[in-house]
PLY file of the C-alpha trace (Angstrom):
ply
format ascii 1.0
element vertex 373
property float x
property float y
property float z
element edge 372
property int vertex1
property int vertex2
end_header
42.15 -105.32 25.39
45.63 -103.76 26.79
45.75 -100.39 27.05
49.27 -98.88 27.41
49.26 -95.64 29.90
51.48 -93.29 31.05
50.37 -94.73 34.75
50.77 -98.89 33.83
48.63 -101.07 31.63
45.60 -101.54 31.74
43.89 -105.16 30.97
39.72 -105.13 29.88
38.26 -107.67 30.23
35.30 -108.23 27.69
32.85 -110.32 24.91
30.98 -109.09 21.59
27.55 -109.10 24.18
26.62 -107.49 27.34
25.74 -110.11 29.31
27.04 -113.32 29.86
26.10 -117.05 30.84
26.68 -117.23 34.48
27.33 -115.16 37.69
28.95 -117.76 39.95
32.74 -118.32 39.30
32.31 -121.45 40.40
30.02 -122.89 37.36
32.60 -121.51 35.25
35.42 -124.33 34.21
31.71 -126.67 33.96
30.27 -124.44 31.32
33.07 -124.75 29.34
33.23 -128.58 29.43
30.24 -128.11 28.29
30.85 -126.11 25.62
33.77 -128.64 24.51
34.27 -132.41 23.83
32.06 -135.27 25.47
34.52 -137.56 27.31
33.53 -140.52 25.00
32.84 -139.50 21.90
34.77 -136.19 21.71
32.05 -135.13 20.19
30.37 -131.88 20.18
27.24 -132.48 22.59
23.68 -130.20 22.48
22.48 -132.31 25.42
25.31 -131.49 27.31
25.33 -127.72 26.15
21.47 -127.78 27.31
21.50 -129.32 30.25
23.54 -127.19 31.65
21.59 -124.41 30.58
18.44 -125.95 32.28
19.61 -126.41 34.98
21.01 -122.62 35.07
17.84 -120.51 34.01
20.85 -117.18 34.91
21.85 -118.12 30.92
18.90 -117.60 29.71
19.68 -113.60 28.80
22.91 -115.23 27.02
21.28 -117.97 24.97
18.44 -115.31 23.78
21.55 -113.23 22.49
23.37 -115.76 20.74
20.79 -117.34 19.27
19.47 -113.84 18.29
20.31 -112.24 14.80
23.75 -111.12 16.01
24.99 -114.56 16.84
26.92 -114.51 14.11
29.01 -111.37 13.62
29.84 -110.70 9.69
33.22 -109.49 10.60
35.18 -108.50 13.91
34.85 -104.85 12.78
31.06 -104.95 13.12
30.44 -105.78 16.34
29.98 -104.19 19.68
32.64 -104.76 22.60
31.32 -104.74 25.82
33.59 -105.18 29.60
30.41 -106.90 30.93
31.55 -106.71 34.14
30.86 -104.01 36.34
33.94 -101.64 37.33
34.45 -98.76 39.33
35.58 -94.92 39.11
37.39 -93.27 41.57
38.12 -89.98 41.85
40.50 -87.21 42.92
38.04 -86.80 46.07
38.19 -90.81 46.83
34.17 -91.12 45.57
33.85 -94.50 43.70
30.69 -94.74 41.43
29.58 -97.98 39.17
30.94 -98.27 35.52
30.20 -100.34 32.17
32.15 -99.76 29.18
30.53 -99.65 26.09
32.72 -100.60 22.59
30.45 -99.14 20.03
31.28 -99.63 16.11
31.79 -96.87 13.92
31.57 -99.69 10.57
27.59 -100.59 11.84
26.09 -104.13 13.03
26.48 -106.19 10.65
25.67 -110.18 10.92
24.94 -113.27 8.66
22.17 -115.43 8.42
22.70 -119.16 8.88
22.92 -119.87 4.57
25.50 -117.21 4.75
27.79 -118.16 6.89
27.38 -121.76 6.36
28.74 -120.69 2.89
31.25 -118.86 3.82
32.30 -120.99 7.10
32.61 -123.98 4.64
34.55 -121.93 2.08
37.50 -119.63 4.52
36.89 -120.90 8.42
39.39 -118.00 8.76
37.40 -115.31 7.31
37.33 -113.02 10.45
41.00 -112.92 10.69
41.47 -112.32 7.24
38.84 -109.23 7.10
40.31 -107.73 9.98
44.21 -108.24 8.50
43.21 -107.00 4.83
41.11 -103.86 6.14
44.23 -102.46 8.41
47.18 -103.08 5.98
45.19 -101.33 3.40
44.46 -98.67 5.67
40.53 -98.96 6.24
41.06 -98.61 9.76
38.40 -100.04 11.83
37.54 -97.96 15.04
35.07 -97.74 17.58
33.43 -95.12 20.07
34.00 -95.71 23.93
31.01 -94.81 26.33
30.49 -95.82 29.51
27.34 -96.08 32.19
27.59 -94.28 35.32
25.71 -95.97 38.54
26.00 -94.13 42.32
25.75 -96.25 44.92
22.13 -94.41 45.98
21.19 -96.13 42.67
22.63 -99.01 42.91
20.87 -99.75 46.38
17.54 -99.28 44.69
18.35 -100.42 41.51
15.87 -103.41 40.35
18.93 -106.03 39.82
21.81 -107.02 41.40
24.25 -104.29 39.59
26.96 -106.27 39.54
25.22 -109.72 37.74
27.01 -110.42 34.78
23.30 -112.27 33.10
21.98 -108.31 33.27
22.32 -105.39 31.37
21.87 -102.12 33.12
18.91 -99.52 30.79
20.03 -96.97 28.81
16.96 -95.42 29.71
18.01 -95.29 33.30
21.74 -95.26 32.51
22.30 -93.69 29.41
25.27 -94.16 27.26
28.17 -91.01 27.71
30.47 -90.50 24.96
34.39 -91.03 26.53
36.65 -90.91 22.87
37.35 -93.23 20.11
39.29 -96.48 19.77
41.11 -97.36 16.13
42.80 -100.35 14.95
45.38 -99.07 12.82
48.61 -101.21 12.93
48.99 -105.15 12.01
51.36 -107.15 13.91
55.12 -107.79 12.53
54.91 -111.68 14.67
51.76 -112.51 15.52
52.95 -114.93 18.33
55.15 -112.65 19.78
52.78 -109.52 19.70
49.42 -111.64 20.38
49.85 -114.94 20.98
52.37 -114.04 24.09
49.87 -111.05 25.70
49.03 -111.54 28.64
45.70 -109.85 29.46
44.87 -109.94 33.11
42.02 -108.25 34.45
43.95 -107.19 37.81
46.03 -105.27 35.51
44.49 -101.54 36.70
45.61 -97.81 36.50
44.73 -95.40 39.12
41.03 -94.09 39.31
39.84 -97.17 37.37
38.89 -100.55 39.62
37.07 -103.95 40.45
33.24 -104.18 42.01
31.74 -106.89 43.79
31.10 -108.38 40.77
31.81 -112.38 41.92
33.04 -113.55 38.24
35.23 -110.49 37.57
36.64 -111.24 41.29
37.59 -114.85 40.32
39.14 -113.27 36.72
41.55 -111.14 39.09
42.65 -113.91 39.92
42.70 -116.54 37.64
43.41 -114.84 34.84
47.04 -113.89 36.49
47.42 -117.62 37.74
46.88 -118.92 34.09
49.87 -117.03 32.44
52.59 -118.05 35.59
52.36 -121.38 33.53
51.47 -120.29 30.01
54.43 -117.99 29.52
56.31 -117.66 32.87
56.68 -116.22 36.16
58.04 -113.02 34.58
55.70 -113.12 31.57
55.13 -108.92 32.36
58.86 -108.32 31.30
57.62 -109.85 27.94
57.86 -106.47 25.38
54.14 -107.00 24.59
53.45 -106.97 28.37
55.87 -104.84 29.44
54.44 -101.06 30.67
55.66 -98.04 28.61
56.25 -96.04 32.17
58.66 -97.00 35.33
57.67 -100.06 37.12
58.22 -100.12 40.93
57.19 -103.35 42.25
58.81 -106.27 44.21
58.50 -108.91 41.43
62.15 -110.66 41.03
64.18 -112.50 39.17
63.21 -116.68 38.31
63.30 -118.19 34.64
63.20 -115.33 31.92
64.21 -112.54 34.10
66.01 -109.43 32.33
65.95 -107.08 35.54
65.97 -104.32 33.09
63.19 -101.96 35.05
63.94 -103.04 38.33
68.25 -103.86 38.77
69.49 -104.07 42.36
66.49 -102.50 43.84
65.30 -103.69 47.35
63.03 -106.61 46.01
60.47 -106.54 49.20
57.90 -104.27 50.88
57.09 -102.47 53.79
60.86 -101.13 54.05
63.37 -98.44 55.18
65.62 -98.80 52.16
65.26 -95.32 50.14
64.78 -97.57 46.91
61.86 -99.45 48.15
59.24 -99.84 46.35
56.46 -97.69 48.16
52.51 -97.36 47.74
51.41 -94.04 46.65
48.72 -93.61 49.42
46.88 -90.80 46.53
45.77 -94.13 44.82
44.58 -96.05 47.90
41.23 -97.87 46.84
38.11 -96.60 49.21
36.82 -98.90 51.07
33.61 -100.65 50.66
30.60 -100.81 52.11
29.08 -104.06 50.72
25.87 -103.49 52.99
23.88 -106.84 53.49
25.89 -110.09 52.20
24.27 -113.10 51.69
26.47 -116.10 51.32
25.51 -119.18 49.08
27.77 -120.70 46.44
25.16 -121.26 44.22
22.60 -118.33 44.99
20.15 -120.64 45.47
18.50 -118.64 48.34
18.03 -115.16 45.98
15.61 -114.26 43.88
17.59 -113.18 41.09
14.71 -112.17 38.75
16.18 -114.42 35.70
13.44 -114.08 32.94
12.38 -110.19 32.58
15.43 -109.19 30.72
15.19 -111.87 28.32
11.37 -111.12 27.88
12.36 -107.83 27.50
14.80 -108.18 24.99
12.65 -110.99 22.81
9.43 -108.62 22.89
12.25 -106.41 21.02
12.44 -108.35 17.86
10.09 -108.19 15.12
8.06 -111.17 14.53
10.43 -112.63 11.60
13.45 -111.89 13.82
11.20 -114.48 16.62
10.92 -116.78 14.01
14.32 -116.90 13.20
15.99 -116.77 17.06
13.42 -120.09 17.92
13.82 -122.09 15.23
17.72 -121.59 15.40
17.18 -122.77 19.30
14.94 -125.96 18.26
17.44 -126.93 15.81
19.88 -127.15 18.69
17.84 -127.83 21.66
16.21 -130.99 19.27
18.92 -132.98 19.98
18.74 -132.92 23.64
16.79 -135.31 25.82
13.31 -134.88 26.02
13.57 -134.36 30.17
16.27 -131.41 29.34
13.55 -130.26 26.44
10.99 -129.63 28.80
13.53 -128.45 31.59
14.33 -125.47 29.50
11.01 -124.83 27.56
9.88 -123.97 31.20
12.52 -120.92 31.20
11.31 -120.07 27.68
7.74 -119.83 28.63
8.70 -117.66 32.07
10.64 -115.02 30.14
7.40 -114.54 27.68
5.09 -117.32 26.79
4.76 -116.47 22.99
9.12 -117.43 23.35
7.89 -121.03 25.04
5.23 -122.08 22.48
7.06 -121.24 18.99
9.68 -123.32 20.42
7.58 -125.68 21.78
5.83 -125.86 18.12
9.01 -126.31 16.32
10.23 -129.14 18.66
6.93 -130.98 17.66
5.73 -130.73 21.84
2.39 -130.06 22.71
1.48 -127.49 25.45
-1.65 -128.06 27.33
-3.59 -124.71 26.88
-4.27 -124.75 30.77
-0.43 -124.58 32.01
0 1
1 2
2 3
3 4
4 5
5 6
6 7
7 8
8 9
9 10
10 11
11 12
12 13
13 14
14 15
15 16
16 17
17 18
18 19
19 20
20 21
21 22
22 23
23 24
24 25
25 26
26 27
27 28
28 29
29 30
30 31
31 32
32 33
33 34
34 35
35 36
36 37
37 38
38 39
39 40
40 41
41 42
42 43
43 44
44 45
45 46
46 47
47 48
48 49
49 50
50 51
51 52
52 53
53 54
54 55
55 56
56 57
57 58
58 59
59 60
60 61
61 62
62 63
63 64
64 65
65 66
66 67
67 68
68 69
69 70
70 71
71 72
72 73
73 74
74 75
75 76
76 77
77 78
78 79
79 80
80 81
81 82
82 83
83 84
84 85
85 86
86 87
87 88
88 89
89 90
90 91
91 92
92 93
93 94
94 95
95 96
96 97
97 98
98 99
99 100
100 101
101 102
102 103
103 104
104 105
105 106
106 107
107 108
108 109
109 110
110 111
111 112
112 113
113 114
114 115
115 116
116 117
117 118
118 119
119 120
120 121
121 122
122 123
123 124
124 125
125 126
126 127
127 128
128 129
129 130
130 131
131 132
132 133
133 134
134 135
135 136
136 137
137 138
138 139
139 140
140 141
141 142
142 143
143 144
144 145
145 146
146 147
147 148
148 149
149 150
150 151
151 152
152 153
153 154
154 155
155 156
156 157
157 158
158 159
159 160
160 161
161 162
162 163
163 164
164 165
165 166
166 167
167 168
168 169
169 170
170 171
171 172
172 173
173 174
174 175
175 176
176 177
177 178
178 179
179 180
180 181
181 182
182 183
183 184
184 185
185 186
186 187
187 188
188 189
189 190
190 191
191 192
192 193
193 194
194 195
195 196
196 197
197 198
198 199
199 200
200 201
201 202
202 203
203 204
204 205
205 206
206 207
207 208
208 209
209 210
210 211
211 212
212 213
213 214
214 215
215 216
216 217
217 218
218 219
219 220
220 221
221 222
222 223
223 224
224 225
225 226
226 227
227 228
228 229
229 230
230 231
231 232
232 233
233 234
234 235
235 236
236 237
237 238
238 239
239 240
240 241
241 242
242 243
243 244
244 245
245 246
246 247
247 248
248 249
249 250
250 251
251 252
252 253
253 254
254 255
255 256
256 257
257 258
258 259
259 260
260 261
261 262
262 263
263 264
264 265
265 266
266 267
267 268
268 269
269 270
270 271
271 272
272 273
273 274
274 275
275 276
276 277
277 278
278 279
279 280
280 281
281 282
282 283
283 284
284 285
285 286
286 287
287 288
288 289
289 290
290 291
291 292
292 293
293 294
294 295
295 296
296 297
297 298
298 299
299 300
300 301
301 302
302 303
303 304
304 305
305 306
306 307
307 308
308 309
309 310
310 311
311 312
312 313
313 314
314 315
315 316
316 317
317 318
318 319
319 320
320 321
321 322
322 323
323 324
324 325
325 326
326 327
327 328
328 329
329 330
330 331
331 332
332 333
333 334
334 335
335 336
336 337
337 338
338 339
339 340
340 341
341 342
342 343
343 344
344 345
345 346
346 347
347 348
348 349
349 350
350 351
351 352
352 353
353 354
354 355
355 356
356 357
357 358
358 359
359 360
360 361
361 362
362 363
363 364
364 365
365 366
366 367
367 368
368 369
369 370
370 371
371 372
């Protein structure tokens, strides 16, 4: 989302869950060819989509949410938005405490079953847009409350979980939810390519008091993110009107293709400098500097225990028994048309999260368990 302040925008970055597949940037671009084409058949692949997964058991509190009743939202107004990523707050005294943002809908969860939306998929595969167009230009305005989760950093050096994993979910019941306002949707676009299509939402994209963690994906969005649109709309795709900030601009960004030097004319176009209309930093909104205590350095975290299976215990023991029934035979159905080897590979995370999770899948895949594993 791009929220248009008085002090700049402000990009959020964020998903319909809390959690997501994986915590290393670096396994990123590979979960998405996974999640694409197979090379030969450009064909959609479950073996590919699993072994991944197997061989990542950090995806595990993902896959139990997708798979989950609310894998398939009924409508883009009922569903949760969530940032994900951990942020920070900063204020006027320079303290920075841990953040989550919290999207909450005011129109209630509501999802489909598989019959449902296989109906409806095969009927309108544009059914989301549509619902979301119809509802604002009649003037049922969709909205949602904003709350956020507060961390210190005296919690978050005892706190049972990395705080700043993207695979975990911080408890309400440690962290409880705070009301911050209310977000509505209450305009259509006039050109959808040139009002959507043409945004350019980049995490870096901050406002004073609001900023990054140590969070390593959200680190690699700051940057990647901004990369992507230098070559999907151009090096001055943030004088784009969509893009564009609704308050002064001061910053040493010049001319190149698609330049309108509208905000920033014949203004000294570098920085540190003398010139009286230099661009200078406002040392009120210097970021505090971090203390990242102990660092341990592995691309592929292989050396910590990351504790990848009590969350997604946690969060299966939380469905009724029909809701179990439903989440493991929607994962059989998929997971069936992997290789056995990647079959067993993952039943072994299903059975370490909670083993009642491991057999029903196990049963449904037609695999026997010996009773003494």
């Amino acid at each position: 989302m791009k929220f248009y302040t008085d002090q700049g925008n402000w990009d959020l970055v964020g998903n319909n869950t809390p959690v997501f597949f994986i915590r290393d940037p670096y396994k990123f671009a590979n979960f998405i060819h996974t999640q694409k084409r197979d090379p030969k058949t450009n064909l959609r692949d479950n073996d590919m989509q699993w072994d991944f997964w197997s061989q990542c058991p950090e995806s595990l509190h993902q896959i139990t949410t997708l798979f989950s009743d609310r894998g398939i939202p009924a409508s883009y107004r009922n569903i949760n938005g969530y940032a994900s990523h951990t942020y920070s707050f900063i204020n006027e005294k320079n303290e920075r405490v841990w953040c989550k943002f919290h999207f909450k809908t005011n129109q209630g969860i509501k999802n489909w079953m598989d019959d449902e939306s296989a109906k409806v998929i095969g009927q309108d595969r544009e059914s989301h847009q549509r619902d979301l167009f119809n509802a604002i230009e009649k003037g049922d305005f969709p909205s949602w409350t904003l709350k956020i989760q507060i961390m210190t950093q005296a919690q978050a050096d005892t706190f049972q979980w990395n705080p700043f994993d993207l695979t975990k979910v911080w408890p309400h019941a440690d962290f409880p939810l705070i009301e911050v306002g209310q977000m509505e949707l209450n305009k259509n676009p006039e050109n959808y390519h040139a009002e959507v299509e043409q945004a350019a939402f980049k995490p870096s994209n901050f406002v004073p008091g609001i900023g990054p963690s140590p969070d390593k994906v959200l680190q690699a969005r700051l940057m990647s993110y901004s990369d992507t649109h230098l070559h999907r709309l151009g090096v001055n795709h943030h004088q784009i009107p969509v893009n564009t900030p609704r308050c002064p601009v001061m910053h040493t960004m010049r001319d190149g293709q698609g330049a309108t030097a509208q905000t920033y004319g014949s203004s000294t176009n570098y920085w540190p400098s003398t010139r009286p209309d230099a661009a200078l930093p406002d040392e009120q909104f210097h970021d505090p500097t971090w203390d990242l205590g102990q660092t341990v350095v592995d691309r592929y975290d292989s050396t910590v225990d990351h504790d990848d299976y009590t969350q997604p215990g946690n969060l299966y023991r939380l469905f009724d028994d029909a809701e179990k029934d439903r989440l493991t035979t929607r994962i059989a159905g998929a997971l069936g048309d992997a290789r056995k080897e990647v079959q067993m590979l993952q039943l072994c995370h299903f059975f370490r999260a909670d083993p009642d999770y491991g057999q029903r899948i196990a049963t449904k895949l037609g695999i026997e368990i010996p009773k003494n594993m």
